[in-house]
VMD Tcl script that draws the C-alpha trace (Angstrom):
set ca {
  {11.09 -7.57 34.26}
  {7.78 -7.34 36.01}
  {4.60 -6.72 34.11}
  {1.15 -5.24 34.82}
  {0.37 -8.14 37.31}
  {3.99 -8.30 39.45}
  {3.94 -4.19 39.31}
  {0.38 -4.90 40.98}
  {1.36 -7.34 43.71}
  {4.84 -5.95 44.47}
  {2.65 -2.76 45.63}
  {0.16 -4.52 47.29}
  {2.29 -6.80 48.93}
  {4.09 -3.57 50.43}
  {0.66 -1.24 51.43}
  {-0.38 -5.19 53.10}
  {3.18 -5.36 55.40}
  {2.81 -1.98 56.46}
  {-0.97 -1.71 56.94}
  {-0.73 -5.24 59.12}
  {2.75 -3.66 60.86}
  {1.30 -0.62 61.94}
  {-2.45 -2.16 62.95}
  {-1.14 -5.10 64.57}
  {-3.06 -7.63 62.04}
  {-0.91 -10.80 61.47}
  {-3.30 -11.70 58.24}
  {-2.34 -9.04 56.22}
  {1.32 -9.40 56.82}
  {0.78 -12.98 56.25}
  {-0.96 -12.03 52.80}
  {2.03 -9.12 52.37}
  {4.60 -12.56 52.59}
  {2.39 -14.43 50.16}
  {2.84 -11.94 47.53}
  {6.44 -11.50 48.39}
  {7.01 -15.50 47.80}
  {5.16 -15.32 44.29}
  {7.25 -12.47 43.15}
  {10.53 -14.74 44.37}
  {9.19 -17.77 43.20}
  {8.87 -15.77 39.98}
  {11.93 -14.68 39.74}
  {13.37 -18.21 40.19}
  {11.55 -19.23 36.99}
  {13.17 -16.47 35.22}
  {16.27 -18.11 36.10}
  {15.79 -20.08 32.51}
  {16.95 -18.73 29.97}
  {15.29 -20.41 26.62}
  {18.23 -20.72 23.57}
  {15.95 -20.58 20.37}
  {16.14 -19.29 17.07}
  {13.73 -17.72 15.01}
  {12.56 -17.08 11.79}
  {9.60 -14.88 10.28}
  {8.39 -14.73 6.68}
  {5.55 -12.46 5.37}
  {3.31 -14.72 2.84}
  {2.47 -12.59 0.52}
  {4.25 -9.44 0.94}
  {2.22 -7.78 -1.45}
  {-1.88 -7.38 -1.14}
  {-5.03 -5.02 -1.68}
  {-6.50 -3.51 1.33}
  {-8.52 -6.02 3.16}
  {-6.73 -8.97 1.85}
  {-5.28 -11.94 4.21}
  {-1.73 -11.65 4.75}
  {0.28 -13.56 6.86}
  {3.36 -13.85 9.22}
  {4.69 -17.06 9.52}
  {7.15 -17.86 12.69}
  {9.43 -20.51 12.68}
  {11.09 -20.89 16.20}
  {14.06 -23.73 16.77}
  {14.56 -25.07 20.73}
  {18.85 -25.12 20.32}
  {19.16 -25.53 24.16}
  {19.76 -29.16 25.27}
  {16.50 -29.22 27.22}
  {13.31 -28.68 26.50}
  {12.03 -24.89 26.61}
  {9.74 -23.27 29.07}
  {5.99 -21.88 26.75}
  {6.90 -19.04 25.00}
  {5.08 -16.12 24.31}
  {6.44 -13.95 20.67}
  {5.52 -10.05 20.45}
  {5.52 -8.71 16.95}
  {5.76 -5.35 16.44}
  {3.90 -3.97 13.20}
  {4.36 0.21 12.09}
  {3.41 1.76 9.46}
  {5.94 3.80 7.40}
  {3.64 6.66 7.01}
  {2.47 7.08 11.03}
  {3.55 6.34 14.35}
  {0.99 4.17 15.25}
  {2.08 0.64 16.05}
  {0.61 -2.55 16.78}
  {1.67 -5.62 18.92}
  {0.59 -8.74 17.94}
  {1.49 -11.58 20.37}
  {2.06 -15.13 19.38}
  {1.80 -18.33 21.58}
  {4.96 -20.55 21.24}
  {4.27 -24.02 22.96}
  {7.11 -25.93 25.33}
  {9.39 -27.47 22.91}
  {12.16 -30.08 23.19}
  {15.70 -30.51 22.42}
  {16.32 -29.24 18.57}
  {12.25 -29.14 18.11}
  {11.02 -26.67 15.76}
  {7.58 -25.26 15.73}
  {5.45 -23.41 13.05}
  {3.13 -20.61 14.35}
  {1.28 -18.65 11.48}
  {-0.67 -15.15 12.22}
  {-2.86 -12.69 10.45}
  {-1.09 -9.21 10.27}
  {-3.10 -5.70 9.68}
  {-4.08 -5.34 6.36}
  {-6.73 -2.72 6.82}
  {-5.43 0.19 5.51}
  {-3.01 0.79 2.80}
  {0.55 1.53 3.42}
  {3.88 0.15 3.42}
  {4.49 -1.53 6.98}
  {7.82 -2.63 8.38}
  {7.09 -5.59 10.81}
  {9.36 -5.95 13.35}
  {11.20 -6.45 15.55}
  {10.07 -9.71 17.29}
  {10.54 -10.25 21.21}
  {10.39 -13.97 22.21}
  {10.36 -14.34 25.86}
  {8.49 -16.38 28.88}
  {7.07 -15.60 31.96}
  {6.11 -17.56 34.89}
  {2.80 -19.16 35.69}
  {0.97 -16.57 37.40}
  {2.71 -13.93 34.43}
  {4.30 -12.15 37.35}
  {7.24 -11.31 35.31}
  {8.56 -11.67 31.73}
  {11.80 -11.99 30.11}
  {12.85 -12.30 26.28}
  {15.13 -11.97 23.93}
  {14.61 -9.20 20.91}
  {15.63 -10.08 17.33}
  {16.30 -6.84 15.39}
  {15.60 -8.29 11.98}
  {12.18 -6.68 10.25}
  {10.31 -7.77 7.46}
  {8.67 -5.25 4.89}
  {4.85 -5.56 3.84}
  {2.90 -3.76 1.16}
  {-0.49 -2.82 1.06}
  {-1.89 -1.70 -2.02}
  {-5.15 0.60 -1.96}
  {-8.45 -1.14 -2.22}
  {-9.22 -2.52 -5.82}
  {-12.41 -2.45 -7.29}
  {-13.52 -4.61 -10.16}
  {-14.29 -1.92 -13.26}
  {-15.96 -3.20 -16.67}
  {-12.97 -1.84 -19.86}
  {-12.58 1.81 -19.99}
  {-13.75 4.22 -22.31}
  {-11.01 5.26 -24.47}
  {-10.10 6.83 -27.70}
  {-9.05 6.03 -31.19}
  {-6.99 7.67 -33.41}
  {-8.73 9.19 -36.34}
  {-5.39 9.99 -38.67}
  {-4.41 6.42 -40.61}
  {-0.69 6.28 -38.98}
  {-2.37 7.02 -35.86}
  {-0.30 9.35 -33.07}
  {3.28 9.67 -32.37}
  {4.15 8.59 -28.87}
  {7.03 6.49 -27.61}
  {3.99 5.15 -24.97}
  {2.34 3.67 -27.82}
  {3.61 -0.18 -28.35}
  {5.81 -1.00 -31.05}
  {5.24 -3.61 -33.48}
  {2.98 -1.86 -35.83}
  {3.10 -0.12 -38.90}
  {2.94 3.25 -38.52}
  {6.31 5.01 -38.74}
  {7.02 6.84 -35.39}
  {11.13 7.69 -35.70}
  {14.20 6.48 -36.10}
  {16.48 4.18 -33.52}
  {19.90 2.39 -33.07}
  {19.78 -1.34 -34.21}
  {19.19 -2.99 -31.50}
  {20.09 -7.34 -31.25}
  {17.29 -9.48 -32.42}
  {15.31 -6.39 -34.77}
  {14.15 -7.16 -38.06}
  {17.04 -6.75 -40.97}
  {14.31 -5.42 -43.04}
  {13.54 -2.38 -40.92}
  {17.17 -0.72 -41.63}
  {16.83 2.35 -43.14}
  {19.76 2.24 -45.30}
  {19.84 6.04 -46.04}
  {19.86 6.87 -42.22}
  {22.80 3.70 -41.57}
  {25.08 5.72 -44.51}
  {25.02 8.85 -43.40}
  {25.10 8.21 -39.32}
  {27.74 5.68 -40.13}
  {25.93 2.92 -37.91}
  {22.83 0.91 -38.24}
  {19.47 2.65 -37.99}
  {16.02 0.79 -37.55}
  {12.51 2.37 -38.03}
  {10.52 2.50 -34.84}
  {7.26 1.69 -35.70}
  {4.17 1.60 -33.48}
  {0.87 -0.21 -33.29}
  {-1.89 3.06 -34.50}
  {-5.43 3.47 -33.46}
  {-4.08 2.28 -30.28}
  {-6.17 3.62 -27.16}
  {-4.63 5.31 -24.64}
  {-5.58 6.66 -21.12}
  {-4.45 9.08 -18.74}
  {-5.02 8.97 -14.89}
  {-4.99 12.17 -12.14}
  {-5.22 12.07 -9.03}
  {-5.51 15.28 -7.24}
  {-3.53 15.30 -3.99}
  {-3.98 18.79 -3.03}
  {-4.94 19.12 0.84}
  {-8.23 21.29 0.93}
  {-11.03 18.81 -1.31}
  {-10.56 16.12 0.66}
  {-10.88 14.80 4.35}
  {-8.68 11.44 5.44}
  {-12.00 9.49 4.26}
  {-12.55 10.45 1.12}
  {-8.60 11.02 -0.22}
  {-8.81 7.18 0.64}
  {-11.52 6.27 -1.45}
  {-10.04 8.57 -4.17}
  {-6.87 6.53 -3.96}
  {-9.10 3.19 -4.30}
  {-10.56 4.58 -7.25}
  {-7.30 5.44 -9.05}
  {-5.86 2.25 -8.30}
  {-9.11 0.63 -9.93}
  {-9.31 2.46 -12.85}
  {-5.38 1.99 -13.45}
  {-6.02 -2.13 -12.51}
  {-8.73 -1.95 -15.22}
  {-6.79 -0.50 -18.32}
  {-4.10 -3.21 -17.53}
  {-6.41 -5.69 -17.49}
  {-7.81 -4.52 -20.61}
  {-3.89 -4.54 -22.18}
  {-4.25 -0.66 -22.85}
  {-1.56 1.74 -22.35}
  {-1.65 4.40 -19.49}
  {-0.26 6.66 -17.53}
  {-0.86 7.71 -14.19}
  {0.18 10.39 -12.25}
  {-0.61 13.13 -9.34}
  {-0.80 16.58 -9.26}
  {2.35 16.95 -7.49}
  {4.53 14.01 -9.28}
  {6.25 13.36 -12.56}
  {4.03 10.69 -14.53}
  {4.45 6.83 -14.40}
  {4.27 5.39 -18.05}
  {2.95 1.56 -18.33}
  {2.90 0.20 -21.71}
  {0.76 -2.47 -23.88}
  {2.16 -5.61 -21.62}
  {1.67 -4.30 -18.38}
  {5.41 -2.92 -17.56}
  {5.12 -0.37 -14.39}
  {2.14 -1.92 -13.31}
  {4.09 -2.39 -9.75}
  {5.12 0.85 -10.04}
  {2.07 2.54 -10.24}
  {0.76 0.68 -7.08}
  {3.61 1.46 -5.30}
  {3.45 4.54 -6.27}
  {-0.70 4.85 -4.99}
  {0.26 2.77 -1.96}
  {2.69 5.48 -0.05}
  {0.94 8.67 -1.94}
  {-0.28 11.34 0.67}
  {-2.19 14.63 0.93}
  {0.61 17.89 0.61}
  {-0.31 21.29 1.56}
  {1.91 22.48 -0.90}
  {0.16 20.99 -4.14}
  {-1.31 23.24 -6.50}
  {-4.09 20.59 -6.85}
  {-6.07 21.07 -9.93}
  {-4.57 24.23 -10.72}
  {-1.47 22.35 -12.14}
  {-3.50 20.43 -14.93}
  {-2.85 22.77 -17.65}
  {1.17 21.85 -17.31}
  {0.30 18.10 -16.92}
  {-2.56 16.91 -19.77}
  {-0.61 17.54 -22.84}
  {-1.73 18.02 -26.71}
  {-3.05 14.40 -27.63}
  {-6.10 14.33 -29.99}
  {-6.74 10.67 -29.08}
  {-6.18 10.49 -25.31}
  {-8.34 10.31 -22.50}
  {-8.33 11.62 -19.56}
  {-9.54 10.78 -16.25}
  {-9.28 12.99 -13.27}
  {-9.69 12.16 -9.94}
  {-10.27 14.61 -7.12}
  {-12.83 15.62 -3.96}
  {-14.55 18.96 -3.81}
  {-12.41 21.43 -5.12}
  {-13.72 24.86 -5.45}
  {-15.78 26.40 -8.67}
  {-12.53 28.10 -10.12}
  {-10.17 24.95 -10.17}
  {-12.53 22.95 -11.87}
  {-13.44 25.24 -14.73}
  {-10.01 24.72 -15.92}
  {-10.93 21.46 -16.99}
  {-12.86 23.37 -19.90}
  {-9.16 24.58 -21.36}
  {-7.96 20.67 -20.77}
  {-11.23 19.43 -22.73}
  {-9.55 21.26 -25.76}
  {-6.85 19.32 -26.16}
  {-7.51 15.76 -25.77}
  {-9.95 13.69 -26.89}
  {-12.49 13.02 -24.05}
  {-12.41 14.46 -20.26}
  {-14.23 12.38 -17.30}
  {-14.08 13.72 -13.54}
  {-15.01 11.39 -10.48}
  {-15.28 13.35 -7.44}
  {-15.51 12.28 -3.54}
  {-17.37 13.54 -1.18}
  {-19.24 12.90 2.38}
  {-22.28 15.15 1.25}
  {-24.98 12.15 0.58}
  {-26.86 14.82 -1.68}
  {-24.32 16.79 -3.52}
  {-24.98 16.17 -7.48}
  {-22.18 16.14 -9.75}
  {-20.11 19.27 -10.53}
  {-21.31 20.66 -14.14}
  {-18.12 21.00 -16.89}
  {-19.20 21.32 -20.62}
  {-18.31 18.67 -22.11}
  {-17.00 16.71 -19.02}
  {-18.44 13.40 -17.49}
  {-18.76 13.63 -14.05}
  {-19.75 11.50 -11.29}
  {-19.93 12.55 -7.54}
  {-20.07 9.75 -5.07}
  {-19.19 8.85 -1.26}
  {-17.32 5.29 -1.72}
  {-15.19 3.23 -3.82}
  {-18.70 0.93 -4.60}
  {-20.79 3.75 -5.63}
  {-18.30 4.42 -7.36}
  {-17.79 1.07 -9.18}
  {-21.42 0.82 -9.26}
  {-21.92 4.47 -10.73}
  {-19.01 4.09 -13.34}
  {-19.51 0.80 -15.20}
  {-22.89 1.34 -16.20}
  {-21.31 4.68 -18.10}
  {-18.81 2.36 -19.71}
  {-18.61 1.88 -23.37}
  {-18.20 -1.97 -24.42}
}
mol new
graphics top color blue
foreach p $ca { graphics top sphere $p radius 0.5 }
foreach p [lrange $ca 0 end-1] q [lrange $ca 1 end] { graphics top cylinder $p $q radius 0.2 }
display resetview
C-alpha cells in the first residue's frame, strides 16, 4: 500500500515522464525513471512478510483524569529470520464519541524467536471509557514509500474516571432519636433494632427472636444497625440547558470528589442523577466502583427534567444530607430546593458556571457556592467544612 510519500512520487514521477516526453527534456524523464525505480525498489522490500505475534496489556486499566496510564506491547519475531523495523499503529476511541486517535509505536529489527517490550502513554485526558484497539503492525521501506501490516482485531478496554479532587470530611448529620433512623443503608452491627431477617450462616445465636422463629416456622434474626450514623446524599443534575460541555465536566469532577471523600471518611452514601435510579454504597466502601463507573460514562440528556425531578428523588430522612450538584438552572427550578430543605436535615448546592462574577444563587436555608472549576471548588468547599 502506498502512503503519503509513494502517492506523492508515483504522481510526480508521471507529470515528470510526460512533461520531459512532450518538451523533449531527457532530465526530467530521467528524474520520472528515478522515482519509478524507488517505487519498484519499494515494492521489492514489501516482498517480506514479518511472522510476529503480539500482545498488548493496559497497566492500569482504571485511572482519574490526568493520570499515567499505559499500553504495554509485547511483539514475538516467530519467522526463522530476523524481522525487517516495525512500525505498530494503535487505535484508541472513545465509547462516548467518534473521535479516534492513532498512536504509533516503533518496533526495532528483531531476530529469530526475539521478543521485544515497547511501553506507551495512552490518552488519559478526558474521562470516558475507551476501547483501544485494534493494533496494525506493519513495515515499510526505507524511504517509507509504501507500508504493509498485519491487523490484530483484539481490543483492550480502559477506564477513565472523572477528575478527583482532594476534599477535607463532609458535613453530615446525626440522628437526634436514641435508636437513630431506620434504613437498610445504614450498617449493621449496632444496636438499634431496624427489622426482622432470615438466619443467615455465621449470625449471632443470640439475635433469634424466638417469637418470630415459632410462628414463621423458620429462624428469624433481628437486624440491627449502627444509630447516629451519618449519612449523605449526592445529585447531580444532568439536565441539558445549565450547563455547557465545560462546566457539566467540572460538575462531574465535583461529584466524583465529594462521593471519593465520604468513602474515605467510611460514611454511607448514595449518589445518583436526576435521570437515574440511585447507587447505594455502604459503611465499607461496597459500590464505590460503581459509582465511578457510573460518573465515568454519565452524559447531558435533553430529556431530563433536571432539578425539577428532586421532589420524587430526596426522600423523608430527618438526619440526611443532601448535596446537589448542578450549573445555572433557572430561578423556578431552584426554589424547589426550599420544599426539599423540609425534609432532610441540611441542603448544600454547588453550582458551575463560566460567569467569573456571578455570586451564589440565594435558597433559605441552603449553602451555596458558585464557582468556575473543580479547584475553586475544592478550595471554596473545605474551608465551609465542619471537622
Amino acid at each position: 500500500m502506498l502512503t503519503r510519500s509513494g502517492v506523492a512520487v508515483a504522481v510526480a514521477a508521471v507529470v515528470l515522464l510526460a512533461a520531459g516526453w512532450v518538451a523533449n527534456y531527457p532530465e526530467l524523464v530521467a528524474l520520472a525513471f528515478a522515482g519509478f525505480a524507488a517505487l519498484a525498489a519499494a515494492m521489492l522490500w514489501m516482498l517480506s512478510r514479518p511472522n510476529l505475534a503480539a500482545v498488548r496489556e493496559i497497566r492500569p486499566s482504571r485511572v482519574s483524569a490526568g493520570e499515567r496510564a499505559v499500553g504495554v506491547l509485547t511483539v514475538t519475531n516467530q519467522a526463522r529470520w530476523r524481522s525487517l523495523p516495525l512500525l505498530a499503529t494503535e487505535a484508541v476511541r472513545s465509547t462516548q464519541t467518534t473521535q479516534i486517535t492513532q498512536l504509533s509505536i516503533p518496533v526495532p529489527s528483531l531476530a529469530a524467536g526475539q521478543r521485544h517490550q515497547v511501553s506507551y502513554t495512552l490518552p488519559t485526558w478526558r474521562r470516558g471509557i475507551y476501547r483501544v484497539g485494534p493494533l496494525t503492525v506493519g513495515h515499510t521501506d526505507p524511504l517509507r514509500l509504501m507500508v504493509r501490516g498485519r491487523k490484530y482485531e483484539t481490543c483492550s478496554r480502559l477506564v477513565v474516571y472523572p477528575r478527583v479532587h482532594r476534599l477535607k470530611p463532609l458535613p453530615t448529620s446525626r440522628s437526634s432519636d436514641m435508636d437513630g433512623p431506620t434504613s437498610s443503608y445504614v450498617p449493621q452491627g449496632g444496636v438499634a433494632f431496624h427489622s426482622l431477617r432470615d438466619y443467615e450462616f455465621g449470625d449471632d445465636q443470640r439475635l433469634v427472636h424466638w417469637k418470630s422463629t415459632a410462628r414463621m416456622g423458620k429462624f428469624m434474626v433481628r437486624h440491627n444497625i449502627v444509630s447516629h450514623e451519618p449519612r449523605l446524599m449526592v445529585v447531580l443534575d444532568t439536565s441539558m440547558s445549565p450547563f455547557n460541555e465545560k462546566s457539566f465536566e467540572e460538575a462531574v469532577s465535583a461529584a466524583a470528589s465529594v462521593c471519593v471523600a465520604a468513602l474515605r471518611s467510611g460514611f454511607p452514601f448514595r449518589f445518583r442523577t436526576t435521570a437515574t435510579e440511585a447507587t447505594a454504597v455502604d459503611r465499607a466502601g461496597d459500590g464505590g466502583d460503581a459509582v465511578l463507573d457510573l460518573l465515568t460514562g454519565v452524559q447531558r440528556s435533553g430529556s431530563d427534567q433536571g432539578l425539577a425531578a428532586l421532589p420524587g428523588i430526596v426522600p423523608w430522612d430527618d438526619v440526611l444530607t443532601v448535596e446537589v450538584i448542578t450549573g445555572q438552572p433557572r430561578c423556578e427550578l431552584l426554589a424547589l430546593l426550599l420544599a426539599v430543605r423540609t425534609r432532610v436535615r441540611m441542603v448544600s448546592l454547588i453550582q458551575f458556571t463560566d460567569d467569573p462574577i456571578a455570586s451564589p444563587a440565594a435558597v433559605r436555608g441552603v449553602a451555596s457556592i458558585s464557582v468556575r472549576s473543580g479547584e475553586e471548588f475544592a478550595a471554596a468547599w473545605n474551608p465551609l467544612v465542619r471537622r
